[in-house]
HTML snippet that shows the backbone in 3Dmol.js (N, CA, C, O; Angstrom):
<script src="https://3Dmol.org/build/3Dmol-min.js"></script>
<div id="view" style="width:600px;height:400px;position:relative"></div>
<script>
const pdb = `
ATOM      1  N   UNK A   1     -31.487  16.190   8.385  1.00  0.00           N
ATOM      2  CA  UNK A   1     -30.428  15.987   7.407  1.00  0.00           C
ATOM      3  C   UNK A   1     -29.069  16.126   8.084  1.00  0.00           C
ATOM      4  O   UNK A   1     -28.766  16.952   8.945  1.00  0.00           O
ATOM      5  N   UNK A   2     -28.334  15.216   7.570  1.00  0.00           N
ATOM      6  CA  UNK A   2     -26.770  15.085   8.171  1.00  0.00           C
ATOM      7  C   UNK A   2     -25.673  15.486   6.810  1.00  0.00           C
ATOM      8  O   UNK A   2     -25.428  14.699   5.895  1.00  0.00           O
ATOM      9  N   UNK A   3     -25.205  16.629   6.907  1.00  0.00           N
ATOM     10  CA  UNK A   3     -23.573  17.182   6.315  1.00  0.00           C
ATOM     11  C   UNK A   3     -23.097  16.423   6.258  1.00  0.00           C
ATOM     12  O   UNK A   3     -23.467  15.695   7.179  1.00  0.00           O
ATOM     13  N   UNK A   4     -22.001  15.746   5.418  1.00  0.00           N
ATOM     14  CA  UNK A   4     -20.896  15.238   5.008  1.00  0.00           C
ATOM     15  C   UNK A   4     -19.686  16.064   4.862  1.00  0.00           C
ATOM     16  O   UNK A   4     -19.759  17.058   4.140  1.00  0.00           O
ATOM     17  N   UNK A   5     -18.574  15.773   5.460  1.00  0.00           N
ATOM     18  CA  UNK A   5     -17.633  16.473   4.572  1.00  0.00           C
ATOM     19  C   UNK A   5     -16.080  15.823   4.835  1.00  0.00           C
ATOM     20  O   UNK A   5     -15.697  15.511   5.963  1.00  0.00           O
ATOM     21  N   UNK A   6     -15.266  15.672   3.634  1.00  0.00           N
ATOM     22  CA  UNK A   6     -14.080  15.133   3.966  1.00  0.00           C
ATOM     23  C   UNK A   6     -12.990  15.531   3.993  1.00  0.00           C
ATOM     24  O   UNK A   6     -12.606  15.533   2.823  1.00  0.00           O
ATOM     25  N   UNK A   7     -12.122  15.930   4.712  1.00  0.00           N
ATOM     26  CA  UNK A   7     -10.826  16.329   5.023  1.00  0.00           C
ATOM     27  C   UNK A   7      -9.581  15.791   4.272  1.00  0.00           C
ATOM     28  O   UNK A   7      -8.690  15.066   4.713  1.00  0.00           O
ATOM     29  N   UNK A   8      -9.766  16.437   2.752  1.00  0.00           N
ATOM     30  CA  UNK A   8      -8.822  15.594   1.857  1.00  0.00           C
ATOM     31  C   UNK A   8      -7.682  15.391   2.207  1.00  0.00           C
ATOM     32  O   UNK A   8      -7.184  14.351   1.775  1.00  0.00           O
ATOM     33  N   UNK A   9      -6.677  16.422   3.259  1.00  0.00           N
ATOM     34  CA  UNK A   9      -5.618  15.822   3.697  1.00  0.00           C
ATOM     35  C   UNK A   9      -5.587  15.058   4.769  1.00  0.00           C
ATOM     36  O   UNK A   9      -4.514  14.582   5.140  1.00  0.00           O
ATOM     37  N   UNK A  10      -6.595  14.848   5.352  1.00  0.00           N
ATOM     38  CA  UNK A  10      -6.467  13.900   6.211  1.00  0.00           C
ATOM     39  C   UNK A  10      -6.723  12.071   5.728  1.00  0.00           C
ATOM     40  O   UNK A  10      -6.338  10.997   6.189  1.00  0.00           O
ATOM     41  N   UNK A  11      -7.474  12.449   4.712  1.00  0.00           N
ATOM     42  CA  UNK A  11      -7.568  10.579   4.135  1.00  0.00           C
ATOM     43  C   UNK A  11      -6.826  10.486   3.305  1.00  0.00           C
ATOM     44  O   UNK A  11      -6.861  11.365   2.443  1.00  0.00           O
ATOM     45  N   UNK A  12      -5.693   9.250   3.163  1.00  0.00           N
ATOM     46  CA  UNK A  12      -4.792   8.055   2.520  1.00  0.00           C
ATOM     47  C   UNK A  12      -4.961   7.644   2.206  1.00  0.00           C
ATOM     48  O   UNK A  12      -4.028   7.089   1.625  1.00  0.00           O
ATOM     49  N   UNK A  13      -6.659   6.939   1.860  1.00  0.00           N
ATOM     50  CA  UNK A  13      -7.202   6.161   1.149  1.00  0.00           C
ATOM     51  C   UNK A  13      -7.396   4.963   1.775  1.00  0.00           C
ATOM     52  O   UNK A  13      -7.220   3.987   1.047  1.00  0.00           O
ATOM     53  N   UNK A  14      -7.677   4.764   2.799  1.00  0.00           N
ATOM     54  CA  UNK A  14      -7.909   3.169   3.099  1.00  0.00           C
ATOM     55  C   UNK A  14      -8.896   2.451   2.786  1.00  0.00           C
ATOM     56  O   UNK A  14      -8.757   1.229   2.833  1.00  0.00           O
ATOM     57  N   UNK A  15      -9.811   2.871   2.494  1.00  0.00           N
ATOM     58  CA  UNK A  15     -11.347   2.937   1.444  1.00  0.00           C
ATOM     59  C   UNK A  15     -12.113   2.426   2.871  1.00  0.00           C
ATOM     60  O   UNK A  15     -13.213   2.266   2.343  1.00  0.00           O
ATOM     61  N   UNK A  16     -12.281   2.159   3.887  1.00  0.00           N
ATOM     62  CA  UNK A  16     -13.311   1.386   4.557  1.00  0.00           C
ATOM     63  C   UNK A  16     -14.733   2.317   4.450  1.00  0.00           C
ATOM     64  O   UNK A  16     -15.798   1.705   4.528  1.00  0.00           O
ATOM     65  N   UNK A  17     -14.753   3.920   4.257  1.00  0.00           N
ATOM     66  CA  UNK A  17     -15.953   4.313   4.426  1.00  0.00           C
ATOM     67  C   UNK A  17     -16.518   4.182   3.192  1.00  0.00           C
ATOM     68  O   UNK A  17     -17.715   4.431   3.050  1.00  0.00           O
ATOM     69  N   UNK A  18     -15.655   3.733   2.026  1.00  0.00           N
ATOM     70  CA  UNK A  18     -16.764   3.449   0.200  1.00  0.00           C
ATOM     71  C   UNK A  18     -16.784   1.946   0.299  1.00  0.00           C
ATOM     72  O   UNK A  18     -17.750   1.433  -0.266  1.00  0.00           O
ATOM     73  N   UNK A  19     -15.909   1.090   0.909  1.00  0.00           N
ATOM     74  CA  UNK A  19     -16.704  -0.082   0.950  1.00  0.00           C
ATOM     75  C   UNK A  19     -17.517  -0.566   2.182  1.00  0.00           C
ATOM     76  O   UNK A  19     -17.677  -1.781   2.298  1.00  0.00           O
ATOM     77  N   UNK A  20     -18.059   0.288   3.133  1.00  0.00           N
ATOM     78  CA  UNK A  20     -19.561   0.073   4.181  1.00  0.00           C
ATOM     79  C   UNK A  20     -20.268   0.819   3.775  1.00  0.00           C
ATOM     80  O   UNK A  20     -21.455   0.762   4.095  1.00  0.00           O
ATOM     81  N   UNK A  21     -19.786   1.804   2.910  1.00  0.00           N
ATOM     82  CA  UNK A  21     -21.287   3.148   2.012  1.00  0.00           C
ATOM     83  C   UNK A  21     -20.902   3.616   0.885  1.00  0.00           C
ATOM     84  O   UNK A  21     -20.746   4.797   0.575  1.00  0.00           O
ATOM     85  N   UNK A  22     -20.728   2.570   0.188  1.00  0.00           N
ATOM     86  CA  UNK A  22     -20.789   2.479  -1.538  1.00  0.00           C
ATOM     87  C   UNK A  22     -21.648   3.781  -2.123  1.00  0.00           C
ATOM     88  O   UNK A  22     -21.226   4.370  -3.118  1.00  0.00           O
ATOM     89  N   UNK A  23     -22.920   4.215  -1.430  1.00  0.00           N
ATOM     90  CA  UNK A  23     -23.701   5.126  -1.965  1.00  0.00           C
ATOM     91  C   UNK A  23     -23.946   6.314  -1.202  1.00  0.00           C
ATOM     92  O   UNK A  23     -24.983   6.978  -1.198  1.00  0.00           O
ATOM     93  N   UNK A  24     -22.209   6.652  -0.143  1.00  0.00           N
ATOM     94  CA  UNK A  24     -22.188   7.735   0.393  1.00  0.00           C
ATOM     95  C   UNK A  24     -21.056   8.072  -0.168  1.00  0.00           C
ATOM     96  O   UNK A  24     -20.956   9.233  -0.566  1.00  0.00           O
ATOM     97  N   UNK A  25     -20.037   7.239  -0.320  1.00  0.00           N
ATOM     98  CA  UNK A  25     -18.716   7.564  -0.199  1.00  0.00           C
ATOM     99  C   UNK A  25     -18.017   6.847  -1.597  1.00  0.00           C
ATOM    100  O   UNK A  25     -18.529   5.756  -1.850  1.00  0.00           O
ATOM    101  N   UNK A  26     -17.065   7.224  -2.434  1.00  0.00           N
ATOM    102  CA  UNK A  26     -16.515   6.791  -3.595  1.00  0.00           C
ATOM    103  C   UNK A  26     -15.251   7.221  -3.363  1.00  0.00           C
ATOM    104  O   UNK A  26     -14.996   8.220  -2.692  1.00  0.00           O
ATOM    105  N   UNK A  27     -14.021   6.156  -4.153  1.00  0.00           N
ATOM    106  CA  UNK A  27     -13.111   6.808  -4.468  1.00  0.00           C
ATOM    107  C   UNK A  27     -12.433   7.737  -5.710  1.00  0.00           C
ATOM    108  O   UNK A  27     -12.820   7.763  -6.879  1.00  0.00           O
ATOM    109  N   UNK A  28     -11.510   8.356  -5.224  1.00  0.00           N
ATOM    110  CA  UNK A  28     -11.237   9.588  -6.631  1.00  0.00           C
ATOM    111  C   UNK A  28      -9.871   8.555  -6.852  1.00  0.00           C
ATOM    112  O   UNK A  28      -9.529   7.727  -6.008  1.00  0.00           O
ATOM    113  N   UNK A  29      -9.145   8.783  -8.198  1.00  0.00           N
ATOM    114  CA  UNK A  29      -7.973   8.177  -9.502  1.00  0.00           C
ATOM    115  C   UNK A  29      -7.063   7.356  -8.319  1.00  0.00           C
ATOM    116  O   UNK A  29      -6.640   6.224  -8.552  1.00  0.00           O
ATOM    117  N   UNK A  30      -6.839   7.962  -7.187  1.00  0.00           N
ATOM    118  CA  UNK A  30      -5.280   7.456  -6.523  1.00  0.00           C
ATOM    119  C   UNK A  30      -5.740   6.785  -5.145  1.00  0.00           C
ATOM    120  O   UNK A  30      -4.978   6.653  -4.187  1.00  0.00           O
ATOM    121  N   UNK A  31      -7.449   6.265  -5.165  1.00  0.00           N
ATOM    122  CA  UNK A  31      -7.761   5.915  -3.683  1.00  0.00           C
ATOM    123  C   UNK A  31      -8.606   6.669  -2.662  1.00  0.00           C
ATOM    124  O   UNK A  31      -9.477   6.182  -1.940  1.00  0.00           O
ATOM    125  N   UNK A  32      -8.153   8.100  -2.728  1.00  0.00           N
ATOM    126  CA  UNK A  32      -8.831   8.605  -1.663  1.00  0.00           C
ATOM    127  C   UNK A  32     -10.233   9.017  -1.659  1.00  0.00           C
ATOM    128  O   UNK A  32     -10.732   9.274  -2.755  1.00  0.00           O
ATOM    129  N   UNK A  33     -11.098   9.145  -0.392  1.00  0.00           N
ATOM    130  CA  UNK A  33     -12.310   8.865  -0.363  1.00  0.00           C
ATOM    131  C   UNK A  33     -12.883  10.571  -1.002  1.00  0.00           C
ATOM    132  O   UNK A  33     -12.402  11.665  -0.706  1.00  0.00           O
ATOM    133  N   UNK A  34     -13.938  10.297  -1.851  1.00  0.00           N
ATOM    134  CA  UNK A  34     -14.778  11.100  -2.032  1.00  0.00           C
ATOM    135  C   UNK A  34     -16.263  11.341  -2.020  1.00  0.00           C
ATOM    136  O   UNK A  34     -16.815  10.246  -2.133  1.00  0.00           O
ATOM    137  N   UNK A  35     -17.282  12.472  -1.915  1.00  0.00           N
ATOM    138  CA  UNK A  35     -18.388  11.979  -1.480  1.00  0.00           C
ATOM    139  C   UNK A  35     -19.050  11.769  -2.372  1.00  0.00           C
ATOM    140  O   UNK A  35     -18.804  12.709  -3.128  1.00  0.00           O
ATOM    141  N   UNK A  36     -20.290  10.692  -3.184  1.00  0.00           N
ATOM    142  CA  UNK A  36     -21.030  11.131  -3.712  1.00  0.00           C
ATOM    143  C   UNK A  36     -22.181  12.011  -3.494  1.00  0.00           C
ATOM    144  O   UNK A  36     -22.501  12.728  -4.442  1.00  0.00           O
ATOM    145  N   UNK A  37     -22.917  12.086  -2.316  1.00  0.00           N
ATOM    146  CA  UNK A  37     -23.738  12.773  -1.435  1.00  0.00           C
ATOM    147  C   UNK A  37     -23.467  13.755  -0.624  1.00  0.00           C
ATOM    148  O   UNK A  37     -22.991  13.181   0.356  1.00  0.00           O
ATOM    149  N   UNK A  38     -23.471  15.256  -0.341  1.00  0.00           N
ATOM    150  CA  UNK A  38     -23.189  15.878   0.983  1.00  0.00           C
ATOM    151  C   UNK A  38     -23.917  15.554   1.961  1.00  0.00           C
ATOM    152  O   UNK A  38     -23.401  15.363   3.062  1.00  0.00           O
ATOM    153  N   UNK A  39     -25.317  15.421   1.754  1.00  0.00           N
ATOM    154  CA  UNK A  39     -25.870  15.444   2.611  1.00  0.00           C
ATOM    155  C   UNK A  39     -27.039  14.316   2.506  1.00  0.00           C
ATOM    156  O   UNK A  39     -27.471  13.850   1.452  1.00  0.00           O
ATOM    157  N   UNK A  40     -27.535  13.913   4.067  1.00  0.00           N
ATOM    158  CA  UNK A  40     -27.566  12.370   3.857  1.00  0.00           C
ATOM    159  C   UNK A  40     -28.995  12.101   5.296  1.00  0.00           C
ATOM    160  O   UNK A  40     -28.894  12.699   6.367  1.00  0.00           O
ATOM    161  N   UNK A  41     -30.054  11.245   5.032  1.00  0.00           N
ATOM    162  CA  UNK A  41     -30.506  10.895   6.229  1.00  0.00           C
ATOM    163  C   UNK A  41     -31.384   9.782   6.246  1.00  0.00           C
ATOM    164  O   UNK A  41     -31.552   9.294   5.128  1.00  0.00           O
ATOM    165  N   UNK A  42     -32.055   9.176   7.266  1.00  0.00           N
ATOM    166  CA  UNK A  42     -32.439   7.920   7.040  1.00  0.00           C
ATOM    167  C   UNK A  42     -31.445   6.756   7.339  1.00  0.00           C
ATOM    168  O   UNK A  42     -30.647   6.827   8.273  1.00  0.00           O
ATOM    169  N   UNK A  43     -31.495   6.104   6.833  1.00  0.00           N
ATOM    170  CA  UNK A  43     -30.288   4.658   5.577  1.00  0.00           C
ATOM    171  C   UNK A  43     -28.928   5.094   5.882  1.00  0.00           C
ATOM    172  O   UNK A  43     -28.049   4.878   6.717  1.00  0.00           O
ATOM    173  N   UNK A  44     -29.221   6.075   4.435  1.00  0.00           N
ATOM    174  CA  UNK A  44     -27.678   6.718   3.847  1.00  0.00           C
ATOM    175  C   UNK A  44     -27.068   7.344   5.205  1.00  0.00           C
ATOM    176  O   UNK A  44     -25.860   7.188   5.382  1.00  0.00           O
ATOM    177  N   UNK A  45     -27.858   8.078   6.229  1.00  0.00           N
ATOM    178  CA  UNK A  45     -27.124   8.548   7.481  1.00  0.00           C
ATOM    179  C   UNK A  45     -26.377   7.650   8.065  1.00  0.00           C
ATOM    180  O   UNK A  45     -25.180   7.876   8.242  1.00  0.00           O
ATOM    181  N   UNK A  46     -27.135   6.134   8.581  1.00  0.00           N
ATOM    182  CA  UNK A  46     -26.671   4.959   9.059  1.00  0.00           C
ATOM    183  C   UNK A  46     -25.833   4.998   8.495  1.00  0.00           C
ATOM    184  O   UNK A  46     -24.986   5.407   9.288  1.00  0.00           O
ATOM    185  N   UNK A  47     -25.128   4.778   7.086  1.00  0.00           N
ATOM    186  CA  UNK A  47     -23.793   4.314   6.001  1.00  0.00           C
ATOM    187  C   UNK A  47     -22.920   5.368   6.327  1.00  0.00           C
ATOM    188  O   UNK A  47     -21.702   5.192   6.314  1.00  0.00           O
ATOM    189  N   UNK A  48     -23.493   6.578   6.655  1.00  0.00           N
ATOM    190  CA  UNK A  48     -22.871   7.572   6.481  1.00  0.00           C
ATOM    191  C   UNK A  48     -21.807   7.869   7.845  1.00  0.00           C
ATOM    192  O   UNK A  48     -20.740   8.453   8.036  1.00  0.00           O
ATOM    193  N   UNK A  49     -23.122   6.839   8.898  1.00  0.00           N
ATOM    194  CA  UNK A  49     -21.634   6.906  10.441  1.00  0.00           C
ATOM    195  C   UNK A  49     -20.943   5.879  10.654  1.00  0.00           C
ATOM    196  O   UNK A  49     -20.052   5.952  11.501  1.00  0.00           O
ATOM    197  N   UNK A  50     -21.133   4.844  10.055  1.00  0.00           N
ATOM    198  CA  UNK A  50     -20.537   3.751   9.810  1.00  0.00           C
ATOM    199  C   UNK A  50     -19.227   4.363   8.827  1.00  0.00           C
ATOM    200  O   UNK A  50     -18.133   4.410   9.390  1.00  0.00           O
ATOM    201  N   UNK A  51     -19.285   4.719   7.730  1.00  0.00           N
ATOM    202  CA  UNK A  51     -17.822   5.366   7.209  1.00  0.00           C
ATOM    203  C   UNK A  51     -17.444   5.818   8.232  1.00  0.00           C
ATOM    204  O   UNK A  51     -16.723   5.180   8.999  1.00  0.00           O
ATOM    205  N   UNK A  52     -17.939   7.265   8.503  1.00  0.00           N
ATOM    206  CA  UNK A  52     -17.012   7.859   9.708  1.00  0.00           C
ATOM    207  C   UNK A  52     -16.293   7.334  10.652  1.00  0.00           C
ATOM    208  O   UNK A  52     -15.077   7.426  10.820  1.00  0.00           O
ATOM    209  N   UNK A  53     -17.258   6.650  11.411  1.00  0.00           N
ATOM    210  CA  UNK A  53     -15.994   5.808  12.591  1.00  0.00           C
ATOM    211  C   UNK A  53     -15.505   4.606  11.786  1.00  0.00           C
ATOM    212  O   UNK A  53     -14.633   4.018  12.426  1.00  0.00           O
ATOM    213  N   UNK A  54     -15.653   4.271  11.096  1.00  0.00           N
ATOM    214  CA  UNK A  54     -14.656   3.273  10.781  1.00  0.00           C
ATOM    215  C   UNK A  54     -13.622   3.801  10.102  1.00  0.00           C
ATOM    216  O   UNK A  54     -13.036   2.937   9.449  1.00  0.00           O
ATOM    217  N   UNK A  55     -12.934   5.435   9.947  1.00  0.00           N
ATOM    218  CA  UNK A  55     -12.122   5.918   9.157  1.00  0.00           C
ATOM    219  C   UNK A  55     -10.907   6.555  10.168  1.00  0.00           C
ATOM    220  O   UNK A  55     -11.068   7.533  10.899  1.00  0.00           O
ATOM    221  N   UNK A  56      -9.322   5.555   9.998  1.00  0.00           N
ATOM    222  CA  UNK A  56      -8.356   5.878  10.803  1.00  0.00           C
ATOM    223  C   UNK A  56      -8.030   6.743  10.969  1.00  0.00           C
ATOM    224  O   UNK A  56      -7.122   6.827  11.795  1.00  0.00           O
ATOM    225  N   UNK A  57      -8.439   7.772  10.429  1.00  0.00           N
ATOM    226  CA  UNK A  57      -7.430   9.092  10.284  1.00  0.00           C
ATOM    227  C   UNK A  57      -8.425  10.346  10.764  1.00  0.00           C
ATOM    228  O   UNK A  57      -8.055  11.505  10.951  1.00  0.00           O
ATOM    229  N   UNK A  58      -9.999   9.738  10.943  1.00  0.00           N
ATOM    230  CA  UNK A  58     -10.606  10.645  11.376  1.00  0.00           C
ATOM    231  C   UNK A  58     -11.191  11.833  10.393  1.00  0.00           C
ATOM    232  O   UNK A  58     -11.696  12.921  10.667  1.00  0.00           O
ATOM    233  N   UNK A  59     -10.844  11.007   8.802  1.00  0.00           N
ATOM    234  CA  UNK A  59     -10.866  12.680   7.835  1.00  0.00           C
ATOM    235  C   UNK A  59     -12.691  12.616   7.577  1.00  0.00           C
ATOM    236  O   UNK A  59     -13.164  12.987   6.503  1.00  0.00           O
ATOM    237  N   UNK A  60     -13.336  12.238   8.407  1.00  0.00           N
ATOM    238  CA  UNK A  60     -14.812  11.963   8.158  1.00  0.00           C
ATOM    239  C   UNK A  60     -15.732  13.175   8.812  1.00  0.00           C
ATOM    240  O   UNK A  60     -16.001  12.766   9.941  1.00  0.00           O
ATOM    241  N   UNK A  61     -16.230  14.244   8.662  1.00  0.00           N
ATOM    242  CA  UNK A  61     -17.274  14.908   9.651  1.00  0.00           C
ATOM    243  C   UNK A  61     -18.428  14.891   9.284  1.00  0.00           C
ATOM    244  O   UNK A  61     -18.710  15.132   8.110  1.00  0.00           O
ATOM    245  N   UNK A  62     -19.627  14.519  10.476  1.00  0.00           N
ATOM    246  CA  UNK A  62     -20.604  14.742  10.401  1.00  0.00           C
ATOM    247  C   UNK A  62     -21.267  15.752  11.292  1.00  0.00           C
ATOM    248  O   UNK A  62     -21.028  16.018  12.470  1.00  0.00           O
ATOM    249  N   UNK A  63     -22.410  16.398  10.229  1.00  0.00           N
ATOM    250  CA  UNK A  63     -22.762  17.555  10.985  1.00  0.00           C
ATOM    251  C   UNK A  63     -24.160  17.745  10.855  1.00  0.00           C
ATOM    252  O   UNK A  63     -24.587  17.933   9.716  1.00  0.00           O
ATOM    253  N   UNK A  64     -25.008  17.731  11.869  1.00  0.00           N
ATOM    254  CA  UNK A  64     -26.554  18.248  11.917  1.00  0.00           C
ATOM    255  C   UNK A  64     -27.144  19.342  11.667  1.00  0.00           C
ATOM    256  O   UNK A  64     -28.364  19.430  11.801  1.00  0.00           O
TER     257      UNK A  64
END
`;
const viewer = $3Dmol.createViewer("view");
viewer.addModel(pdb, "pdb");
viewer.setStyle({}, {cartoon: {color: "spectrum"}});
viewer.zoomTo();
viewer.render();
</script>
């Protein structure tokens, strides 16, 4: 199993990790990313590092 967790001041909202993992990642009222899942493996892990590096600001951690 892989941790999720997001660094609310670090994301602005650029959404790329809820639109490559729609069913890891959602946004909250003003944009910024939130999780639906903490924790994630399989599939959802794949979606789940795909958000991460695709997120500019780095507010993405994953943890084993």
């Amino acid at each position: 199993m892989t941790r999720i967790s997001i660094d609310a001041d670090r994301c602005v909202g650029h959404g790329r990790c809820y639109s490559l993992a729609p069913d890891v990642f959602d946004a909250d009222e003003v944009g910024h990313s939130v999780l639906r899942v903490e924790e994630v493996s399989g599939e959802l892990e794949q979606h789940a590092v795909a958000g991460a590096q695709n997120c500019p600001e780095e507010a993405i951690t994953l943890t084993s």
